[in-house]
KEDREN-437806 format. One record per residue (C-alpha): chain; residue number from 1; x, y, z; residue in three letters. Coordinates in pm, 1 decimal, always signed. Layout:
// KEDREN-437806
unit pos px py pz code
A NUM X Y Z ala
...
This chain:
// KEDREN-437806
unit pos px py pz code
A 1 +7096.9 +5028.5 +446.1 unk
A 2 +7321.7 +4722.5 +353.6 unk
A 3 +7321.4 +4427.3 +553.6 unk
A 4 +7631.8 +4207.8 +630.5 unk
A 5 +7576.1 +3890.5 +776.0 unk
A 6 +7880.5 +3669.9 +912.1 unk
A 7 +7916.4 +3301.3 +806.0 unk
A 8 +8111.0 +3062.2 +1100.7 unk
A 9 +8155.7 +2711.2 +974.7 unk
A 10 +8183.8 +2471.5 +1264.5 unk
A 11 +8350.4 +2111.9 +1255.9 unk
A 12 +8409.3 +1932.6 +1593.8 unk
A 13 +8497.4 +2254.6 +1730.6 unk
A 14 +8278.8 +2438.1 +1923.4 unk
A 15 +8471.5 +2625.4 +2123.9 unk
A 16 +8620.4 +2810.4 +1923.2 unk
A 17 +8331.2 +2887.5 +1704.1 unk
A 18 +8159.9 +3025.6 +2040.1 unk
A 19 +8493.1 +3241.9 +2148.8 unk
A 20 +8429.1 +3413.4 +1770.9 unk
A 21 +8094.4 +3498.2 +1813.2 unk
A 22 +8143.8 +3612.0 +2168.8 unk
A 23 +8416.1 +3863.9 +2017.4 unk
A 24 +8185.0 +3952.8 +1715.7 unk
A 25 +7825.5 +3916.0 +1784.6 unk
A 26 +7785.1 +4266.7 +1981.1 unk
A 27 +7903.2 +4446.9 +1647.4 unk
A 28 +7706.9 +4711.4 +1514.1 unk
A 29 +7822.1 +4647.5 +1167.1 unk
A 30 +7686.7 +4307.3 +1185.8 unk
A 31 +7334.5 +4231.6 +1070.8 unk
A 32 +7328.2 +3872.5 +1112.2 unk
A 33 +7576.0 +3575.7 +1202.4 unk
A 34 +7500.4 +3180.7 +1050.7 unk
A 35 +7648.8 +2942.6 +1220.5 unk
A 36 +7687.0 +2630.2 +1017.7 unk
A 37 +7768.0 +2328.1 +1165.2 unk
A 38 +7946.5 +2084.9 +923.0 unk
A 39 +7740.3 +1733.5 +1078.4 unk
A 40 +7984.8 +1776.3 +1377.2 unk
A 41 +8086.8 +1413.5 +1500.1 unk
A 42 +8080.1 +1553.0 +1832.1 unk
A 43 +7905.3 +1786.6 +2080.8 unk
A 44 +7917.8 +2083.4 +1898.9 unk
A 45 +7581.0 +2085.1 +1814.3 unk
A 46 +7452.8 +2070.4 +2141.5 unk
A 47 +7676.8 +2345.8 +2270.4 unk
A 48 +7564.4 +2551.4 +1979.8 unk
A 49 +7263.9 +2498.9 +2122.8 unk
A 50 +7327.6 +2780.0 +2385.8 unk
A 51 +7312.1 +3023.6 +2112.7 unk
A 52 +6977.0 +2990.5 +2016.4 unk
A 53 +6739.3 +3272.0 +2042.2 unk
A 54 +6975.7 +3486.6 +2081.1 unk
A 55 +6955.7 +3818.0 +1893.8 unk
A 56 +7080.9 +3811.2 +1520.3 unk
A 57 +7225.1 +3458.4 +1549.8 unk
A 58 +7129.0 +3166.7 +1354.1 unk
A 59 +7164.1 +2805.9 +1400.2 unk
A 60 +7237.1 +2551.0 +1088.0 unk
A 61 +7335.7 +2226.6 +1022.6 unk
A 62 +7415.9 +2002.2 +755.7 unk
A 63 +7276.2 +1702.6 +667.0 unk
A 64 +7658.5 +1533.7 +572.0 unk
A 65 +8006.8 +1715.7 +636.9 unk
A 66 +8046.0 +1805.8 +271.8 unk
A 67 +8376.6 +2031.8 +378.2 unk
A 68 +8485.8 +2389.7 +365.1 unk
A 69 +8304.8 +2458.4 +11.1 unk
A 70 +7984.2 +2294.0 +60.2 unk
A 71 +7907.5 +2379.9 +430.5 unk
A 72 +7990.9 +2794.9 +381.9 unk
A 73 +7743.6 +2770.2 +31.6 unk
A 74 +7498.1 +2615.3 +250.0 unk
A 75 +7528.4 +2950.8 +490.8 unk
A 76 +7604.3 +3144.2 +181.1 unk
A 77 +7266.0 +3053.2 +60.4 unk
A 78 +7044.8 +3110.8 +402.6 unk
A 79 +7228.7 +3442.2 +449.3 unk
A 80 +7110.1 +3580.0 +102.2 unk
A 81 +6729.0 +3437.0 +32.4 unk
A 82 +6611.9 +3442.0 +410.4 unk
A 83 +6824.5 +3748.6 +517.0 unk
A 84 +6839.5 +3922.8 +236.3 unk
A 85 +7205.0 +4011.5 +280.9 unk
A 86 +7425.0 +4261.4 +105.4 unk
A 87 +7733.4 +4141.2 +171.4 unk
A 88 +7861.3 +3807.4 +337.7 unk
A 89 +8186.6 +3723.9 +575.9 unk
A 90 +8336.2 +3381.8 +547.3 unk
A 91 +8516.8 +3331.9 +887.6 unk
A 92 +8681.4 +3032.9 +984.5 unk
A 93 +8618.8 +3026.1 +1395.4 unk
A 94 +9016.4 +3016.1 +1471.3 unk
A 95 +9002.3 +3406.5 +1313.3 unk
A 96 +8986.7 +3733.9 +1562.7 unk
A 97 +8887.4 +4022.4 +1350.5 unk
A 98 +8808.1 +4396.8 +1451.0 unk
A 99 +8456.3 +4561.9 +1370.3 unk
A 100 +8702.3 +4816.5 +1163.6 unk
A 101 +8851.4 +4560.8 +945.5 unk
A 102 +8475.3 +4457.0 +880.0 unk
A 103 +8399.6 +4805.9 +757.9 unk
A 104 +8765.5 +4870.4 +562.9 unk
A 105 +8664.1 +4535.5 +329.7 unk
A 106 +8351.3 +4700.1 +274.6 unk
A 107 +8436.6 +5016.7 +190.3 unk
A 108 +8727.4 +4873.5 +4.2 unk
A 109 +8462.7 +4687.2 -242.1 unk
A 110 +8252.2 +4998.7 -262.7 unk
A 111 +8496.2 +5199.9 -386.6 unk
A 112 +8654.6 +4925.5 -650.5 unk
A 113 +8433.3 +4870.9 -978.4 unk
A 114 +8368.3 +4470.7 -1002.9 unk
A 115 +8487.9 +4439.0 -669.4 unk
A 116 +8354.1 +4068.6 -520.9 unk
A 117 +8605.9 +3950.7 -288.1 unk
A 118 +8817.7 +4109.5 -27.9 unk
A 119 +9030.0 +4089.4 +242.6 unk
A 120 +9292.7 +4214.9 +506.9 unk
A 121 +9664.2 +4165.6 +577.6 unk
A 122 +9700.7 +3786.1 +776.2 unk
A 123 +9895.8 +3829.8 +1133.3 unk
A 124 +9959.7 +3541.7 +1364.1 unk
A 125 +9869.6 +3550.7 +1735.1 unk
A 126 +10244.9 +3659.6 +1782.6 unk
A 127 +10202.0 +3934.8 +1512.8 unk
A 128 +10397.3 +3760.9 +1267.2 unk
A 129 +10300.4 +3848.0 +895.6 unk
A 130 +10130.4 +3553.1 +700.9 unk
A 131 +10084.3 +3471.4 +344.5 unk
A 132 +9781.7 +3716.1 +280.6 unk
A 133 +9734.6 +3636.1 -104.3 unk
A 134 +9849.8 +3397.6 -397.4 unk
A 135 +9920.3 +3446.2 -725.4 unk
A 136 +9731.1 +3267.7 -986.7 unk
A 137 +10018.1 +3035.4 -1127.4 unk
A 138 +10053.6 +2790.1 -1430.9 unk
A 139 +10088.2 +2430.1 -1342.6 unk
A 140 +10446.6 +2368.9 -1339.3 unk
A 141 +10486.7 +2647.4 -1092.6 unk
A 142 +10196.9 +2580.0 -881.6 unk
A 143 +10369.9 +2184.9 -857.7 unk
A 144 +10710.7 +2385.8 -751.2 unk
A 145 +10477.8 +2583.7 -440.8 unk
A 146 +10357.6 +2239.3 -350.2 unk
A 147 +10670.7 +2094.1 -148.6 unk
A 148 +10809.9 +2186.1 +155.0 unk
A 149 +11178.7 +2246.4 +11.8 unk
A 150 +11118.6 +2354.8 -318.3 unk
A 151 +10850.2 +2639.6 -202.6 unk
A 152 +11121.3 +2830.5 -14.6 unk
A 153 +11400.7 +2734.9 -243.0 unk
A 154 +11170.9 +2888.1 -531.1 unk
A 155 +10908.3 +3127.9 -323.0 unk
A 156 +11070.2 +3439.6 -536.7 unk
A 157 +10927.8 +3307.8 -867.0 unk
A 158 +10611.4 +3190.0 -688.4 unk
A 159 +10409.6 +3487.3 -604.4 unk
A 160 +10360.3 +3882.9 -758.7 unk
A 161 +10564.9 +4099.2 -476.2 unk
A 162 +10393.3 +4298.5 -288.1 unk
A 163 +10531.1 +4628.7 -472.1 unk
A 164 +10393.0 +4510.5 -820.2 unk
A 165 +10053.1 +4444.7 -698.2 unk
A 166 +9810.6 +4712.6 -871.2 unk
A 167 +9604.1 +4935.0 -707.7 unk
A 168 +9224.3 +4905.8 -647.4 unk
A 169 +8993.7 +5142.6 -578.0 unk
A 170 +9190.9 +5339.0 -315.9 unk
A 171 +9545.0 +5403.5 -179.0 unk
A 172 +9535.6 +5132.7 +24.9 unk
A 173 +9403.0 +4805.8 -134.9 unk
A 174 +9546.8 +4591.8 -387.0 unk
A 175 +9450.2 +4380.2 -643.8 unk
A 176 +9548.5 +4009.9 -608.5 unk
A 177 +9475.9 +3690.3 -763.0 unk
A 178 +9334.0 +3510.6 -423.1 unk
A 179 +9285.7 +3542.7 -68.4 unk
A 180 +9355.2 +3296.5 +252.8 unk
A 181 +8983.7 +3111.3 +309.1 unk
A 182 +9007.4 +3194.4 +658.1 unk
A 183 +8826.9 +3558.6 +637.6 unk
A 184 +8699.6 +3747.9 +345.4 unk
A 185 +8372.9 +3974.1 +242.8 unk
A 186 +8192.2 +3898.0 -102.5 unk
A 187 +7985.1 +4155.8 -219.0 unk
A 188 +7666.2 +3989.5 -316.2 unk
A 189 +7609.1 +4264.4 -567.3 unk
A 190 +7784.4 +4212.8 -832.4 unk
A 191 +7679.0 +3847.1 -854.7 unk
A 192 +7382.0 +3665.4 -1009.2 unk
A 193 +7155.5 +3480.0 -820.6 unk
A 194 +7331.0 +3170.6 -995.7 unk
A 195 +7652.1 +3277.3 -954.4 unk
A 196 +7566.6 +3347.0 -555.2 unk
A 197 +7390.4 +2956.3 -573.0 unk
A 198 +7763.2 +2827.6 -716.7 unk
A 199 +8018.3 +3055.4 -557.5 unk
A 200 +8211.5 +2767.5 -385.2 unk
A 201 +8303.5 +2472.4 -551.4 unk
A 202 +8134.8 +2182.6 -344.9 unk
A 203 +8354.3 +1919.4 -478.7 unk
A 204 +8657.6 +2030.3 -336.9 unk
A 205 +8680.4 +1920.3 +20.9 unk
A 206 +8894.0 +2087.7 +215.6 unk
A 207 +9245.5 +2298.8 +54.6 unk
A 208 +9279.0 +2485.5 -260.5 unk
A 209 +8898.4 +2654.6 -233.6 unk
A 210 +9076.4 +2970.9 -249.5 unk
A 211 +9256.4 +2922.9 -591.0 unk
A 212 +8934.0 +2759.4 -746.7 unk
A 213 +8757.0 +3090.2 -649.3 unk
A 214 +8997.7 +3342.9 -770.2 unk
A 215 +8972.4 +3141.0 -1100.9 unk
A 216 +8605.8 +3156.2 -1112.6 unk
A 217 +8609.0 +3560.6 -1028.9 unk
A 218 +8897.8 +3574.7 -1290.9 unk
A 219 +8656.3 +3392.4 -1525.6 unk
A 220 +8352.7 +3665.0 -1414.0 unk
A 221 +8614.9 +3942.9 -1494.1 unk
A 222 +8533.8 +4059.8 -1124.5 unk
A 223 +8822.6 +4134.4 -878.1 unk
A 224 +8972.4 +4019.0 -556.9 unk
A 225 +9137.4 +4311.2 -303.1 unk
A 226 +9399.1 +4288.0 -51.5 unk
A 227 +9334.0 +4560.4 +256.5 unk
A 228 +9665.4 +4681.8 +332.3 unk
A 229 +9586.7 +4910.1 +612.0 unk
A 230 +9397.6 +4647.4 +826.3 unk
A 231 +9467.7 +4278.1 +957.6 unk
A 232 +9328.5 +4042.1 +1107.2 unk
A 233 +9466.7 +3705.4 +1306.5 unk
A 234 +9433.1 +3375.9 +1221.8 unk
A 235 +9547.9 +3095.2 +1491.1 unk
A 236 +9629.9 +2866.1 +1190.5 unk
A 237 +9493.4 +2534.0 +1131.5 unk
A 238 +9365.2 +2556.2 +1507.2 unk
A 239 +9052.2 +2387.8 +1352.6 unk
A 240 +9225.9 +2113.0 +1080.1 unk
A 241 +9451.7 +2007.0 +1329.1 unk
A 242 +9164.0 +1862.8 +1527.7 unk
A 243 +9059.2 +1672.6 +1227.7 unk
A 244 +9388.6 +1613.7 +1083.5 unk
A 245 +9678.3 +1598.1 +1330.7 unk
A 246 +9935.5 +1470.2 +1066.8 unk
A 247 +10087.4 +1699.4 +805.5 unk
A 248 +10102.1 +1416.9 +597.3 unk
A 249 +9719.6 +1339.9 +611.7 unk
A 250 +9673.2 +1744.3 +546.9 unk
A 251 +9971.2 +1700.6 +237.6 unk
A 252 +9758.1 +1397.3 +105.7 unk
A 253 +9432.1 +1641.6 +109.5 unk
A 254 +9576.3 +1888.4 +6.7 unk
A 255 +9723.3 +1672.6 -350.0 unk
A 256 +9370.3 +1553.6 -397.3 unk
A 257 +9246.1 +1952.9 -416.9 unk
A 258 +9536.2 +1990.8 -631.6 unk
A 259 +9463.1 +1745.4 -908.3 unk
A 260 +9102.3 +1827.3 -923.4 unk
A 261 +9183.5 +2184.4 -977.5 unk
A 262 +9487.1 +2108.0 -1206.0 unk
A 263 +9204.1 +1931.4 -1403.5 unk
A 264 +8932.1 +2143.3 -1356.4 unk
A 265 +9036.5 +2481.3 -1344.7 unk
A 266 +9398.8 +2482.5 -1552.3 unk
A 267 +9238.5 +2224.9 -1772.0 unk
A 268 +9489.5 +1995.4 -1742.5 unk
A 269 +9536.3 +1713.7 -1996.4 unk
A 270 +9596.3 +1360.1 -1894.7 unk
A 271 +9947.4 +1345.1 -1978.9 unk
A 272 +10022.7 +1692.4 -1745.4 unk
A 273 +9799.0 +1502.5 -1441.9 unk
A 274 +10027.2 +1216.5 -1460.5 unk
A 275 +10320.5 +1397.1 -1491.2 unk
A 276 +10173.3 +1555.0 -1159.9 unk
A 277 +10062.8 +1269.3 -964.2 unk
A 278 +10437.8 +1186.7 -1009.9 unk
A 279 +10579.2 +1485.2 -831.9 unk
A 280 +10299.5 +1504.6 -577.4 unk
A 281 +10395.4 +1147.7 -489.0 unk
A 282 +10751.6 +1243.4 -407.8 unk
A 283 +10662.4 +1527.5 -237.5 unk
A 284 +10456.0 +1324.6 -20.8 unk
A 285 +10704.5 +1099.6 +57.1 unk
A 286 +10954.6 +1412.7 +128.6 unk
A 287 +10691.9 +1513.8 +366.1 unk
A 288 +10670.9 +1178.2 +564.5 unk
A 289 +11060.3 +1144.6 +554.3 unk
A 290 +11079.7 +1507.1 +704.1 unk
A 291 +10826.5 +1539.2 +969.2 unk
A 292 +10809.9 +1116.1 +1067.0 unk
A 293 +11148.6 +1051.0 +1032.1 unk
A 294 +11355.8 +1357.5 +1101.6 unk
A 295 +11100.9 +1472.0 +1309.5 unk
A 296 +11060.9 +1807.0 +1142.7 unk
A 297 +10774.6 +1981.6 +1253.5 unk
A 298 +10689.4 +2225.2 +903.7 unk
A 299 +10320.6 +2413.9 +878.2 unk
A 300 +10229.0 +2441.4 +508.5 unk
């Protein structure tokens, strides 16, 4: 029988990461559940404590706070050559998620040939639909979906509608470019063990994991699916906004993910990076007129 096993990647935020696996850690579906701690700064490690030795739960932590990418690899990693797992959830810990939408991804990935990523329809704790995918884009679009202004000015031209999405391998799942980081299945499967060793990219902190990973699938020729018959909630940035309480500081992240992926992963020459860091700095200064100055207070 296939085993799942749920990765939670904790950062200064234990409460929340203990709320999840209250929610999740009496599902059947569930094999196992790795908590990572990212080398909290603060107590979480000795609240996780309270989890240990407790049935199907596992306690890790990392040696340096290497962000998003490196700690979820680390679990990643524990979950397949200790557990021997079949499948693997990424869940951020600000995420409540059904034991049905668990199942949907997987049967959604079953049914789709090359399936290796999926995930379900993003609602906000009000109910409010969220951006549940992206579109792959070339570099002078994916500068226009950086700013807060020119994003909704140009959000038409910046993402496949929803009604020319293909299908996948049912009636209700879609094929899409890339998924939020917040909650997704990989099917372990159709991976090598190399390919399991690099899914995420550890040099990219925090932001634009989830655009570096649909380009490596891309790359693999395997395929990312949107659920469109389940959801799931995210309480946005609940997490970040511990870490980083100013959009600005998140905008300033977020540029550095951006240039190393421009480079990276659109293989960007030097001319198109500086033509980049260019824009990126006067987006950054629209963003600290907007939110210090006018007192604007915009999520990305």
């Amino acid at each position: 029988m296939d085993k799942i096993s749920c990765i939670i990647l904790n950062y200064n935020d234990a409460a929340t990461t203990l709320a999840l696996v209250e929610k999740i850690r009496e599902y059947r579906i569930l094999d196992s559940i790795v908590i990572v701690d990212n080398h909290s700064t603060d107590d979480s490690w000795e609240r996780l404590g309270a989890l240990k030795g407790l049935p199907k739960l596992y306690l890790m932590r990392s040696q340096s706070n290497g962000g998003y990418g490196a700690g979820n690899q680390e679990g990643v990693n524990f979950a397949c050559e200790n557990l021997k797992a079949d499948y693997c959830i990424i869940a951020n810990p600000d995420i409540h998620v059904t034991e049905r939408c668990i199942l949907r991804l997987k049967e959604a990935l079953d049914h789709t040939e090359k399936g290796a990523v999926a995930s379900a329809r993003v609602k906000s704790p009000k109910g409010e639909a969220l951006l549940s995918y992206w579109t792959l884009l070339p570099l002078w679009k994916d500068l226009l979906d950086t700013g807060l202004i020119t994003r909704r000015l140009m959000k038409p031209l910046l993402n496949t509608p929803f009604s020319r999405l293909a299908r996948g391998g049912d009636e209700n799942c879609r094929l899409v470019d890339a998924v939020p980081g917040s909650f997704f299945m990989i099917r372990l499967g159709v991976l090598t063990p190399r390919e399991i060793r690099e899914f995420f990219d550890r040099n990219i902190f925090l932001y634009y994991e989830e655009k570096a990973l649909g380009q490596k699938l891309k790359e693999l020729g395997l395929k990312t699916l949107l659920v469109i018959d389940e959801s799931y909630i995210h309480a946005h940035s609940v997490s970040i906004d511990k870490s980083y309480r100013r959009l600005v500081d998140k905008q300033r992240l977020l540029h550095r993910s951006k240039l190393y992926y421009y480079r990276t992963y659109l293989k960007t020459g030097p001319m198109g990076l500086k033509a980049a860091r260019v824009f990126l700095a006067a987006i950054l200064a629209e963003v600290w007129f907007l939110t210090a100055f006018c007192r604007l207070d915009w999520q990305r």
